[in-house]
C-alpha positions in Angstrom: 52.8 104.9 -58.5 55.6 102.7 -59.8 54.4 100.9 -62.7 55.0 99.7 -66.2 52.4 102.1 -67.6 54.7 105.3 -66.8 57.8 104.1 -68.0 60.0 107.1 -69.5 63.6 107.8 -70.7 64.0 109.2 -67.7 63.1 106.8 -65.0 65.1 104.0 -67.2 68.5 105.2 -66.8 71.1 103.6 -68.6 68.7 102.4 -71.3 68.3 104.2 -74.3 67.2 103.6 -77.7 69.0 103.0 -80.6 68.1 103.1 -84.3 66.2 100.0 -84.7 63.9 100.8 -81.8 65.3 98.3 -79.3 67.0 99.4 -76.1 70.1 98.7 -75.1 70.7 97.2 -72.0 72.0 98.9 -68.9 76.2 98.7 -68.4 76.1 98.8 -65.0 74.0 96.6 -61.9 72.2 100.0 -60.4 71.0 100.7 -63.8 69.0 97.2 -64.1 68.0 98.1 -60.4 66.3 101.2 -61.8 64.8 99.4 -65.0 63.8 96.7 -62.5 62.1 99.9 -60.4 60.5 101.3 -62.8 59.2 98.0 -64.3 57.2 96.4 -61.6 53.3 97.2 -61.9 50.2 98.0 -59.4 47.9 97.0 -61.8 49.5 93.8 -62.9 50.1 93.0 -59.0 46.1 93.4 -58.3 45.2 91.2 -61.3 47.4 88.4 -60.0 45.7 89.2 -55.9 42.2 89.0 -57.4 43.2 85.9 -59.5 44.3 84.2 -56.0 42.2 85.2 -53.7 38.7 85.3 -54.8 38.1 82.0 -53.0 39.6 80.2 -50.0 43.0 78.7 -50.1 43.3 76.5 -47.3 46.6 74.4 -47.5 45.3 70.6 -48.1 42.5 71.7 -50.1 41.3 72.3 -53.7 41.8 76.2 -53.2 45.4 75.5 -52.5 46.1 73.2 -55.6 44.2 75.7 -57.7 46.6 78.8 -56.3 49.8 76.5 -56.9 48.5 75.5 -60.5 47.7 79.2 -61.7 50.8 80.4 -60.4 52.7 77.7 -62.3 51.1 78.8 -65.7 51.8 82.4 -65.3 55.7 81.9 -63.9 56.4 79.8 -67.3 53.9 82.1 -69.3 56.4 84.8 -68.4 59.5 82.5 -70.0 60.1 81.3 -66.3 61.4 77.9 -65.4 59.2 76.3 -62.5 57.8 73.6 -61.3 56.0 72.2 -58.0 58.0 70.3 -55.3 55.7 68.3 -53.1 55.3 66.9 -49.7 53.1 64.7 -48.0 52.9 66.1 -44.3 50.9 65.1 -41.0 48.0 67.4 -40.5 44.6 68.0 -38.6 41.7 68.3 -40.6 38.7 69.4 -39.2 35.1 67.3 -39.4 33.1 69.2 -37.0 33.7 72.1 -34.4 31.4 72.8 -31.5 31.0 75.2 -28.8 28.4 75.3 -26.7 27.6 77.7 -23.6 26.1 75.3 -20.8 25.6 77.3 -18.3 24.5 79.5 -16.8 21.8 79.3 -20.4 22.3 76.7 -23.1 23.7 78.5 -25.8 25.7 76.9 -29.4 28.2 79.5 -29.8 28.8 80.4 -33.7 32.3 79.1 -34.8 32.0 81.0 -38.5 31.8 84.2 -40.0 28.3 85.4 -42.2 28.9 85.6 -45.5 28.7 89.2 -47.4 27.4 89.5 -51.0 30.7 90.1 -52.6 31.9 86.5 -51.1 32.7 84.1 -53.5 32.9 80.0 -52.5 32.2 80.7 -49.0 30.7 77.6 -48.2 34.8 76.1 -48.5 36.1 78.8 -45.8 36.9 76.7 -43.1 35.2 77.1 -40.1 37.3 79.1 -36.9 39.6 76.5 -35.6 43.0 76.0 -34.8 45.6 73.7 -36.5 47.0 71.0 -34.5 44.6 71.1 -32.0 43.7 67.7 -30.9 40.3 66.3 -30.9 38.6 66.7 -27.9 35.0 66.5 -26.4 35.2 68.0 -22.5 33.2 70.0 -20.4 34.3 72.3 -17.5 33.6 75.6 -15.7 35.5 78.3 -17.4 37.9 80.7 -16.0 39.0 83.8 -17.8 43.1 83.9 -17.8 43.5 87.3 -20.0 46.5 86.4 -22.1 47.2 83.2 -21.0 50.7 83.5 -20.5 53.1 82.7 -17.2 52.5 85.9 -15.7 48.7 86.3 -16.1 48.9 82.2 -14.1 50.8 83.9 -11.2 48.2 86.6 -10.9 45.2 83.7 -11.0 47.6 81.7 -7.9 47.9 85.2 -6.0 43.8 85.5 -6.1 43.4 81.7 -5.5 42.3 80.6 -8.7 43.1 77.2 -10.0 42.6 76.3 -13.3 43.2 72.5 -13.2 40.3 70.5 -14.9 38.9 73.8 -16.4 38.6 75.1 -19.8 40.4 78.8 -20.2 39.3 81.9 -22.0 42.2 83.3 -23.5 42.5 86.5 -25.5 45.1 86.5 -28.6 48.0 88.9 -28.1 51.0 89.3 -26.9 52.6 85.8 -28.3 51.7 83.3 -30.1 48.6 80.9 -29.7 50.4 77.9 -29.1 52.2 79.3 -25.8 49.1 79.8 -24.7 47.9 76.1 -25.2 51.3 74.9 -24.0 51.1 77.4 -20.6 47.4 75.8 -19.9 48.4 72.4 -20.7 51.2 73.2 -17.9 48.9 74.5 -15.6 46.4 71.4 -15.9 43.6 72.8 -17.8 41.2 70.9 -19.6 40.8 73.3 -22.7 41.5 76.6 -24.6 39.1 79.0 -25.9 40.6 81.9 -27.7 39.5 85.0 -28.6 40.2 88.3 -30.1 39.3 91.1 -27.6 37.9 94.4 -29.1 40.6 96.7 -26.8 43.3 94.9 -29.1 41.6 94.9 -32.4 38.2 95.7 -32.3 35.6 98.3 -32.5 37.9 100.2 -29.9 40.1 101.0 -32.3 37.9 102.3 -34.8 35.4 101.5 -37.4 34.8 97.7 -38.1 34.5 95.7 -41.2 32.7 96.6 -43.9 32.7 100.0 -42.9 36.3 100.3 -41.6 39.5 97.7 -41.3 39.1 96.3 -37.9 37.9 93.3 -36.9 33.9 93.3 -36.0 32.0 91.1 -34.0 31.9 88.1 -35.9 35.3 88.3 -37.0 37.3 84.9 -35.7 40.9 84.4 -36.1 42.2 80.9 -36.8 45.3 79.4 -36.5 48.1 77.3 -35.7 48.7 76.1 -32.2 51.6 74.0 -33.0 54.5 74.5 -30.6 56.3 76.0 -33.2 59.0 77.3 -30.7 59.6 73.3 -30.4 60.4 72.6 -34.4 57.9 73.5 -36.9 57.3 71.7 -40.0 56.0 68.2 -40.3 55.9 67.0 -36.7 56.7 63.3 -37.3 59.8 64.2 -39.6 62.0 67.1 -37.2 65.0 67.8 -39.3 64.4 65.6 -42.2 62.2 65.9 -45.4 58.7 64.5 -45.2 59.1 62.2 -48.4 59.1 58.6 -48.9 61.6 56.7 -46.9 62.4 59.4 -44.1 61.2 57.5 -41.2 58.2 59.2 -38.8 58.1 59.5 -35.2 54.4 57.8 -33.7 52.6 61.4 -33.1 52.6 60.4 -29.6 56.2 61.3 -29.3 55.7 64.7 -31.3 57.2 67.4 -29.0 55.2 70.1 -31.2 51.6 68.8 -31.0 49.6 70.2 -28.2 47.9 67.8 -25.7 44.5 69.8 -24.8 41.6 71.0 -27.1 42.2 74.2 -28.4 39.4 76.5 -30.5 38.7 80.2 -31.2 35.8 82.3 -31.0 34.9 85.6 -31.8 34.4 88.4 -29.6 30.9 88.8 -30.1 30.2 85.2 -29.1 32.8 85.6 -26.0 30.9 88.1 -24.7 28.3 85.8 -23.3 30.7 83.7 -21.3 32.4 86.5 -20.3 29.2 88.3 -18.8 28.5 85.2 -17.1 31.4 84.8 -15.3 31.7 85.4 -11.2 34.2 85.4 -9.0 36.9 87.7 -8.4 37.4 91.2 -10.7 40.0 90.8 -13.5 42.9 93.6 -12.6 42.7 96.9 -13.9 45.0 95.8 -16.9 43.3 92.2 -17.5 39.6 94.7 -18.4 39.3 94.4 -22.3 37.1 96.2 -24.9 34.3 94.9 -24.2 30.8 97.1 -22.3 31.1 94.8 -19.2 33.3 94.2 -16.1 35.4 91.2 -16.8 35.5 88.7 -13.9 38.0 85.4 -14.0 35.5 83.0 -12.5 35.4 79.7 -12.2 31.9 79.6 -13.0 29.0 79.5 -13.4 30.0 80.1 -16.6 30.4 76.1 -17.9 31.0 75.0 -21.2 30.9 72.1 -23.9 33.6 72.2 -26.3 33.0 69.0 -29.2 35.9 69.0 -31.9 35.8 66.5 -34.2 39.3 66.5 -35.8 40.7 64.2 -37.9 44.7 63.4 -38.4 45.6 62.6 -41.8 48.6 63.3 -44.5 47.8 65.6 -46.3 49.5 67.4 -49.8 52.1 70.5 -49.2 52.6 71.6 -53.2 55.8 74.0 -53.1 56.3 76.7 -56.4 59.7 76.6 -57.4 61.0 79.3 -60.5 64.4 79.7 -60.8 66.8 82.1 -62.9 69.8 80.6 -63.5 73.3 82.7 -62.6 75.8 83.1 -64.9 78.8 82.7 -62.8 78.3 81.4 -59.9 75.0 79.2 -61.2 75.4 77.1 -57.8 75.1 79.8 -55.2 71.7 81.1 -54.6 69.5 83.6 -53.8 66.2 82.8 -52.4 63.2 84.7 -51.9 60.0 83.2 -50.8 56.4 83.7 -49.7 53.6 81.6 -48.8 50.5 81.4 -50.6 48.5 79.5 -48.6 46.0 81.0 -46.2 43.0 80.7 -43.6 40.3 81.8 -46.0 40.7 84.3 -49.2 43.9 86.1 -47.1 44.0 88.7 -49.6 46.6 90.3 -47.4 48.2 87.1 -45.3 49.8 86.2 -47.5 48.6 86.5 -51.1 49.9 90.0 -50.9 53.3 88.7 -50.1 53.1 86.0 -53.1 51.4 88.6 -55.6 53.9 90.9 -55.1 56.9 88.4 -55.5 55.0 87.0 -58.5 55.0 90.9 -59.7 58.7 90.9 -58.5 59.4 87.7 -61.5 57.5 89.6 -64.3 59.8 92.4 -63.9 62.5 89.8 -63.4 61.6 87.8 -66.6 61.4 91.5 -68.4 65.0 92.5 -67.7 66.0 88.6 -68.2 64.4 89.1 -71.9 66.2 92.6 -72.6 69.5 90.8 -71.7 70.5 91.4 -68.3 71.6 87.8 -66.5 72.2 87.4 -63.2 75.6 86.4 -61.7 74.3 84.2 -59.2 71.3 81.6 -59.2 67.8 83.6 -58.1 65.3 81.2 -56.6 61.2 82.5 -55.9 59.7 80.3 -53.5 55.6 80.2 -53.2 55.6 78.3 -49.9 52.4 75.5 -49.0 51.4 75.1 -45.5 52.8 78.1 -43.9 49.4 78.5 -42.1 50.0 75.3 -39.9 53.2 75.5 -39.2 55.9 76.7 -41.1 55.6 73.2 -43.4 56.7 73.9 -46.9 59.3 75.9 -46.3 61.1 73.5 -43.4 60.1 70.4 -45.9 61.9 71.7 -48.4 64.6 73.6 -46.9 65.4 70.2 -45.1 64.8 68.1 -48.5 67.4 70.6 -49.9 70.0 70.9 -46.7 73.4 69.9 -48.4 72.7 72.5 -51.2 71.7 75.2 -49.2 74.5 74.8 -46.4 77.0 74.9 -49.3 75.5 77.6 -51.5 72.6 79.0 -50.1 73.7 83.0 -50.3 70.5 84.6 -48.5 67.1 84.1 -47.7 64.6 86.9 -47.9 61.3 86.4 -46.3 57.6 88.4 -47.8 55.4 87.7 -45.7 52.5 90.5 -45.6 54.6 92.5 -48.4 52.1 94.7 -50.0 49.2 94.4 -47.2 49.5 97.9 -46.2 51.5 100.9 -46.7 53.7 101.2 -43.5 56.9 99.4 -44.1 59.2 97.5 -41.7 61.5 94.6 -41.9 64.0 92.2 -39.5 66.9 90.4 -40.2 69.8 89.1 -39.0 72.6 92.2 -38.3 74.8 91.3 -41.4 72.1 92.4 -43.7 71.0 95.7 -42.0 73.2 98.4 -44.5 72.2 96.9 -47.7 68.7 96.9 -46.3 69.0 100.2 -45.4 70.3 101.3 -48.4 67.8 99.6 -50.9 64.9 101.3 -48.9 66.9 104.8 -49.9 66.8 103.9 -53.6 63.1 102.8 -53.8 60.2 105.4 -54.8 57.5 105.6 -52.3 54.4 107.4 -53.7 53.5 109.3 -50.4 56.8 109.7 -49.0 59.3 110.1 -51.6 60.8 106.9 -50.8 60.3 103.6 -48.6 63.2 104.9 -46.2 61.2 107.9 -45.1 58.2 105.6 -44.9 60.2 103.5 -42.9 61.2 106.8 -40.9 57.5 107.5 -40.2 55.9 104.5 -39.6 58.9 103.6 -36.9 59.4 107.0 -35.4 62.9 106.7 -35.9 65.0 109.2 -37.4 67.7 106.5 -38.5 65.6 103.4 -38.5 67.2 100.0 -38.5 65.4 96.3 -39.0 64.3 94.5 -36.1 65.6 90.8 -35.2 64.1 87.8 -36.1 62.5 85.2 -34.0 60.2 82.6 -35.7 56.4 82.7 -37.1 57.2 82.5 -40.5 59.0 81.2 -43.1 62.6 82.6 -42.0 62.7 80.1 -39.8 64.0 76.9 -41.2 66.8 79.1 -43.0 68.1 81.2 -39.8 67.7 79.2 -37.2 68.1 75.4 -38.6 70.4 76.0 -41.3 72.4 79.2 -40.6 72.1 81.5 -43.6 71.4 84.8 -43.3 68.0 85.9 -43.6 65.7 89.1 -43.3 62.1 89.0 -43.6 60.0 92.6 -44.7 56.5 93.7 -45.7 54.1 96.6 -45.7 50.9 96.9 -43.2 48.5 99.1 -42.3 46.5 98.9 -39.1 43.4 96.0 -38.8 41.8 93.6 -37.9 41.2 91.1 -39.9 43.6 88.9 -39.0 43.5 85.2 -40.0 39.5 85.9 -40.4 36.8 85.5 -43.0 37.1 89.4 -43.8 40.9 89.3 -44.9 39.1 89.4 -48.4 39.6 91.8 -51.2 36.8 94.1 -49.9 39.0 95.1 -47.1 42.3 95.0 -49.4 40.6 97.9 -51.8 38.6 100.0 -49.0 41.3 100.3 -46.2 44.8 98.6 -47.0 46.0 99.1 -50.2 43.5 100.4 -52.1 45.4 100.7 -55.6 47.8 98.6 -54.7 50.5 101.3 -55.0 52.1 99.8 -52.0 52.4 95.8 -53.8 54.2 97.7 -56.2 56.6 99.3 -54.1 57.0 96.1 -52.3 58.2 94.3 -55.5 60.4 97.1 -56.7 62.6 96.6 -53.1 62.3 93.0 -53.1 63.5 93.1 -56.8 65.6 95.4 -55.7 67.4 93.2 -53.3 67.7 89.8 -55.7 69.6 92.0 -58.1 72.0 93.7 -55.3 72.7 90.2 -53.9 73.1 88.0 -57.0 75.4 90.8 -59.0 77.3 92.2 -56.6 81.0 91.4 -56.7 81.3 91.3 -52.9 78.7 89.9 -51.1 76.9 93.1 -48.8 76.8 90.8 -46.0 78.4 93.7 -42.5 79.4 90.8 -39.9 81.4 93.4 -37.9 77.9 94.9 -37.1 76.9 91.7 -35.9 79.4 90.9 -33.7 79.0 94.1 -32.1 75.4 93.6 -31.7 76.2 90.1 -29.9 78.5 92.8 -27.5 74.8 94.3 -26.8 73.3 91.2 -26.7 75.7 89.7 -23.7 75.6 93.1 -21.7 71.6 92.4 -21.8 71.7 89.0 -20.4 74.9 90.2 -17.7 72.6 93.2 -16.8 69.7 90.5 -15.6 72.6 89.0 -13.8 71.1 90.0 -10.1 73.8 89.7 -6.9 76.4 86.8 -7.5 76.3 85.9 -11.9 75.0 82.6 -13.0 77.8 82.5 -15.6 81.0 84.6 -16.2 80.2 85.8 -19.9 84.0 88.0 -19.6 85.0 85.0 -22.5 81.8 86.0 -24.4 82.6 89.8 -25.0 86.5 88.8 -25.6 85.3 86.2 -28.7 82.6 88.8 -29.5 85.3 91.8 -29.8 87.9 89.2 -31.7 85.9 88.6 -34.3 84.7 91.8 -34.8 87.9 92.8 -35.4 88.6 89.5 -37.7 85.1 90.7 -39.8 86.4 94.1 -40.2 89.3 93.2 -41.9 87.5 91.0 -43.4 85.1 93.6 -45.0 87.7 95.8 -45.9 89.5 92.8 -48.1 86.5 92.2 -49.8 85.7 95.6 -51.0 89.5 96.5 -52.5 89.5 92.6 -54.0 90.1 92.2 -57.2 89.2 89.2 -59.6 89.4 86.1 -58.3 90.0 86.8 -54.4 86.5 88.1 -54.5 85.5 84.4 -54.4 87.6 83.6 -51.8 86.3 86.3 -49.5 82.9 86.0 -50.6 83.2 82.1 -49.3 84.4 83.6 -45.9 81.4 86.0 -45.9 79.1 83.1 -46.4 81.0 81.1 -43.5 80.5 83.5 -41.2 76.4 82.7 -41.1 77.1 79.0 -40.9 79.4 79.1 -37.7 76.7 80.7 -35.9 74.7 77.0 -35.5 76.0 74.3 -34.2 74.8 70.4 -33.9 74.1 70.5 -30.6 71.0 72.7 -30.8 69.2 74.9 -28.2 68.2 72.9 -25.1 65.0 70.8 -25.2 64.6 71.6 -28.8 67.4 70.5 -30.5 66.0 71.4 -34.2 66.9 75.2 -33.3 70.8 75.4 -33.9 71.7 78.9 -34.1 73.2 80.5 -31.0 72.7 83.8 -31.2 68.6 84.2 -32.6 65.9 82.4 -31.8 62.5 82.4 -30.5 62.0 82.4 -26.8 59.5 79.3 -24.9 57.4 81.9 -24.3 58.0 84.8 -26.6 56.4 83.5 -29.4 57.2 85.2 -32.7 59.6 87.8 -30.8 63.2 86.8 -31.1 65.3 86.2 -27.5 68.4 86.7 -28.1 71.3 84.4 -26.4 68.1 82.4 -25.8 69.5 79.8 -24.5 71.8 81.4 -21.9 69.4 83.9 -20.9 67.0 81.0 -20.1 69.8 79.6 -18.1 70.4 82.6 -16.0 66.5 83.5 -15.7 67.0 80.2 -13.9 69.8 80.0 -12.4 70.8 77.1 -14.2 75.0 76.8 -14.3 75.8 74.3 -15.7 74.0 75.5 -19.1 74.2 78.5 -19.0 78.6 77.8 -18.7 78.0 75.6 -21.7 75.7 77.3 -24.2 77.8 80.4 -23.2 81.1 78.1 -24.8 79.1 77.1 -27.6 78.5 80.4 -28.4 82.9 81.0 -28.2 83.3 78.0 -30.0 80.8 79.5 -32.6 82.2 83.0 -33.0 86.2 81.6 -33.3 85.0 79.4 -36.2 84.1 82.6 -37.7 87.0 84.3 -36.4 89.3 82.0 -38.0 87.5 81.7 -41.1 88.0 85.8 -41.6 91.6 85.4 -40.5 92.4 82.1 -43.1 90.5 84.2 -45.7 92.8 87.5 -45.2 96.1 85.6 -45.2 
C-alpha cells in the first residue's frame, strides 16, 4: 500500500537527511515523482471519501454546497490557494415522480430505493429520475424496444410493431440514455421507461447488494438524458459562460433538451410490465435476465407515467486550487474531477475527487519541502457533472482565451479509485507518457499499474482507448482543442448511478482499503509533475497522425462499390505531417535553453489545429475533427465522425468538405512543425 505511514530512505530517493534533521530536497524531477509516490495516503484518501459521501450530494442541493465548502477548508488547510467559481445554469428539478402500471392490474410502481441501517440523510436522495426530462403526464400501451437504439427500431418495423403514441421500455446499455430518448422521440413515441436489466448488471452476474457488488432488485439508476452528443453544459448558453450578461436561448430552441417524458425504474418493478406484455417474442438476443419470456407487445400492458418537473436556475459551485509555476506561471496544467453525484456516489465520482484531493496533499507536501513547479498546476472539483457536463463546459467556456493560449493538458478522474482494474483514454499525443507513468507507479497486487493495466485489458502491450464524450474531457477536447486523457480504476458492479453507490459497497467489494485511491493519486500526481517540469512537453503527435492513417483506412474500408468521397488527400496530409511532427519531436528533445519554448509552443499548436470554427454538422459546439462522439454512440468516440456519418449516408457533398476540413486542419499543424524547425 502506498502511503505516508511507510515512508523510508528508501522509497524517498534523492532525499536524504542532513544534520539538522530536515531533508533535502530532490535534484532531479523523477526524484519528486518518487517523493510524490511515496507520499500519497489510503488512509488519508478514505477519511476525505467518508467526509464526502456520507450523505447525498445532488448538484443544486445543500449536499452539494456542503461537498464544495469542506473541500474548500481542507485545500487552504493544506497551504493551498482555492476558491469557488460559480454558475447559475438551467436545470430540472424534480417535484414529483409517478409510475403507475394500468393495466392489465393497477399497480404504483416504486421510483426509490429502501433505505439500509447504515444510510445516513436518506430522506434527501433524490428519487430515480432523469435529468432534463421534461414534465409530462401521458398514458399509452407499452411496447418493449430492448436497447432502444436504431437497430433494435428496424427489428420492431420487420415484426410490424409501431411505436408511435406509445410509451417504450428500454433497458440501459449499450449508449447513453439520452440516444435512447432521442431515437423514441424520432420514432414518435409518447414516453421512455428505462431500466437496468439483470443479464447486464444484475443478479446474473453474481451476488447483489448488500451481499455482493451488483445491482439488486431495487437498485435504480438515474441520470442525465440531455442530448449531450448535441452540446452539453447549460443548454440556453452553447459555447458561452452561463453568467450575467451572456444572453440565453428560450429553452424552446434548446437542441439538447429532449421532447418526451423520460424516467427509470428498477428491474424489480419492470418485471411486472414485462410479464404483462403480449404480442410477438423478443429475439433470441433481445431475452434479458430476467425468469420470464420477454414479449415486445403493444399491450395490454398500459401505463400512467405523472412527472412533475420543474425548470429553474439553479447554483453550479466550481473548486478551483491552484499551484503557481515558476517559469512558465501562464501555461497550465489542469486536472479535474467532479464531485457531484446522484446520491452518496461513493465511487461516481467522489472517488475521483478524493483521490485528486489526496493527489493536492501530497502536492502541498512536496510544495512545503521546496520543490516548485515549472508550470501553473490547476485541480478542478467540477459541479453538475451529473446533468450534463455543466461545470466543467461553464467554466472552460468562462475561461476560453486563457485556456486556447495556455492551456497545456487536461486530465480527466472520473471513477479514479472506484475499483482496482485500471484503464484510461486520451487523445494519441499523450499515449507514451501515459504509458510510461503506469510503469513507474507501485501497484500493491501487481507490482505496478502497467501490469494491472496488462491484466485487466488482456493486452500484452496495452495502449489507452480514445475519447468520445460522457464526462468532463469534453469541453477541453472537443470544444477547445487541448489535449486530454481521462483514467480511473473499477472493479465490476452494479450500482451504478443508484442509492447503493454508498460506502457499504466502497469497503465490502470495490476498494476495500482503499489501496487502489492511493494508487490512483500517486499516477495522477504522477502526471502533474511529468507535465508541468518537463523541459519538453511529452506530447508524440507523430503517433497521432498515424493513428488518423488508421482512422481514414476505417472509414475508406466502409466505402462499399463506387466511394462517397476520395479521402487519397486525407492520407497524403495525414503522412505530411507525420513526418513534419517527427521532426518536430526530435528538435524538441536535443533543444537546448530557450528553443525549448519555441518548440514546446509548436507542440501545444499542434492540439489547437485539430478544431476548427466550423464545427461538426448539426452540432456546431463540437469543433474537433478527428474525436468526437457519434449521434448514436453515446459515450464511445467515432472517429472522423463527421465524414464517416457522411459516407454511412451517402452524403457527398459533406463528406468532400469535412474531409478538407480535416486537410486544412492537419497542414496548420504541418506548417506550425515546419515554422518551428526552421
Amino acid at each position: 500500500m502506498l502511503g505516508a505511514t511507510v515512508l523510508t530512505a528508501g522509497l524517498l530517493v534523492g532525499l536524504t537527511t542532513g544534520a539538522t534533521g530536515e531533508p533535502h530536497t530532490p535534484v532531479d524531477s523523477r526524484s519528486w515523482e518518487r517523493a510524490l509516490q511515496a507520499e500519497v495516503d489510503a488512509d488519508s484518501a478514505a477519511r476525505l471519501s467518508e467526509a464526502l459521501s456520507t450523505y447525498p450530494g445532488l448538484t443544486g442541493t445543500e449536499g452539494a454546497a456542503r461537498r464544495a465548502a469542506y473541500s474548500i477548508d481542507m485545500l487552504t488547510s493544506w497551504g493551498l490557494d482555492a476558491r469557488v467559481e460559480s454558475y447559475e445554469v438551467y436545470a430540472s428539478v424534480p417535484k414529483d415522480i409517478s409510475v403507475t402500471m394500468t393495466g392489465p392490474e393497477r399497480r404504483r410502481l416504486e421510483v426509490k430505493e429502501p433505505p439500509f441501517a447504515w444510510h445516513e440523510d436518506f430522506d434527501d436522495v433524490v428519487v430515480g429520475y432523469n435529468a432534463y426530462s421534461p414534465a409530462g403526464d401521458v398514458t399509452a400501451d407499452v411496447v418493449y424496444v430492448n436497447y432502444g437504439l436504431p437497430e433494435d427500431y428496424a427489428t420492431l418495423k420487420d415484426l410490424g410493431v409501431d411505436v408511435e403514441g406509445k410509451i417504450v421500455l428500454a433497458r440501459y446499455g449499450n449508449s447513453f440514455r439520452g440516444v435512447k430518448s432521442q431515437v423514441a422521440e424520432e420514432h414518435g413515441a409518447a414516453g421512455v421507461i428505462l431500466y437496468s436489466d439483470p443479464a447486464d448488471d444484475g443478479f446474473t452476474r453474481g451476488p447483489v447488494y448488500p451481499d455482493g457488488p451488483w445491482r439488486n432488485a431495487d437498485g435504480i439508476q438515474r441520470g442525465s438524458v440531455q442530448y449531450l452528443f448535441r452540446y452539453p453544459g447549460d443548454p440556453l448558453t452553447p459555447g458561452a459562460p452561463s453568467i450575467p450578461g451572456t444572453p440565453r436561448l428560450d429553452p424552446a430552441d434548446a437542441e439538447n433538451l429532449p421532447r418526451i417524458p423520460t424516467t427509470p425504474i428498477s428491474y424489480g418493478q419492470a418485471r411486472y410490465l414485462l410479464a404483462a406484455l403480449d404480442g410477438p417474442r423478443a429475439p433470441k438476443e433481445w431475452q434479458g435476465g430476467l425468469d420470464l419470456g420477454y414479449r415486445i407487445g403493444p399491450g395490454p400492458t398500459t401505463v400512467h407515467l405523472d412527472l412533475d418537473i420543474d425548470y429553474e436556475q439553479i447554483p453550479i459551485n466550481d473548486v478551483i486550487a491552484e499551484i503557481p509555476g515558476s517559469v512558465h506561471p501562464e501555461q497550465k496544467v489542469v486536472l479535474g474531477a467532479h464531485y457531484d453525484s446522484w446520491a452518496y456516489g461513493t465511487k461516481d465520482d467522489v472517488s475521483g475527487w478524493a483521490t485528486l484531493m489526496e493527489t493536492a496533499r501530497a502536492l502541498a507536501t512536496l510544495h512545503d519541502r521546496g520543490w516548485r513547479p515549472e508550470r501553473t498546476i490547476v485541480l478542478a472539483g467540477w459541479d453538475g457533472e451529473e446533468y450534463g457536463l455543466l461545470g466543467s463546459t461553464e467554466w472552460a467556456e468562462d475561461h476560453r482565451a486563457d485556456l486556447v493560449e495556455n492551456a497545456v493538458v487536461y486530465l480527466n478522474m472520473d471513477g479514479a479509485g472506484g475499483g482496482v482494474d485500471f484503464s484510461a483514454a486520451s487523445v494519441p499525443a499523450l499515449d507514451d507518457v501515459l504509458v510510461d507513468i503506469a510503469k513507474t507507479v507501485e501497484d500493491p497486487h501487481h507490482g505496478t499499474v502497467y501490469a494491472n493495466w496488462q491484466r485487466s485489458s488482456g493486452d500484452r502491450r496495452p495502449v489507452p482507448g480514445r475519447l468520445g464524450s460522457g464526462s468532463d474531457y469534453t469541453v477541453f477536447l472537443d470544444h477547445l482543442g487541448i489535449a486530454s486523457a481521462d483514467f480511473g480504476t473499477s472493479t465490476p458492479s452494479g450500482e451504478y448511478h443508484s442509492a447503493y453507490d454508498d460506502l457499504h459497497m466502497m469497503r465490502n467489494f470495490l476498494d476495500p482499503d482503499y489501496a487502489y485511491h492511493a494508487v490512483a493519486a500517486a499516477y495522477a500526481g504522477t502526471f502533474a509533475l511529468r507535465m508541468a517540469d518537463s523541459d519538453v512537453l511529452p506530447l508524440v503527435y507523430s503517433d497521432y497522425a498515424r493513428e488518423v492513417v488508421r482512422h481514414l483506412r476505417e472509414v475508406d474500408d466502409a466505402q462499399v462499390g463506387d466511394p462517397v468521397v476520395d479521402l487519397g488527400p486525407a492520407y497524403d496530409a495525414a503522412r505530411g505531417w507525420q513526418v513534419a511532427a517527427q521532426r518536430l519531436e526530435n528538435a524538441a528533445r536535443n533543444a537546448r535553453g530557450d528553443e525549448r519554448d519555441t518548440l514546446n509552443e509548436a507542440l501545444l499548436a499542434q492540439e489547437r489545429a485539430l478544431v476548427h470554427k466550423e464545427g461538426l454538422p448539426g452540432r456546431e459546439w463540437f469543433k474537433h475533427m478527428v474525436y468526437a462522439p457519434g449521434f448514436y454512440t453515446g459515450y464511445a468516440a467515432q472517429p472522423l465522425s463527421a465524414i464517416d456519418d457522411a459516407v454511412t449516408e451517402g452524403d457527398v457533398a459533406t463528406a468532400t468538405k469535412y474531409r478538407d476540413l480535416l486537410i486544412e486542419s492537419m497542414e496548420q499543424a504541418t506548417e506550425v512543425a515546419h515554422r518551428a524547425t526552421g
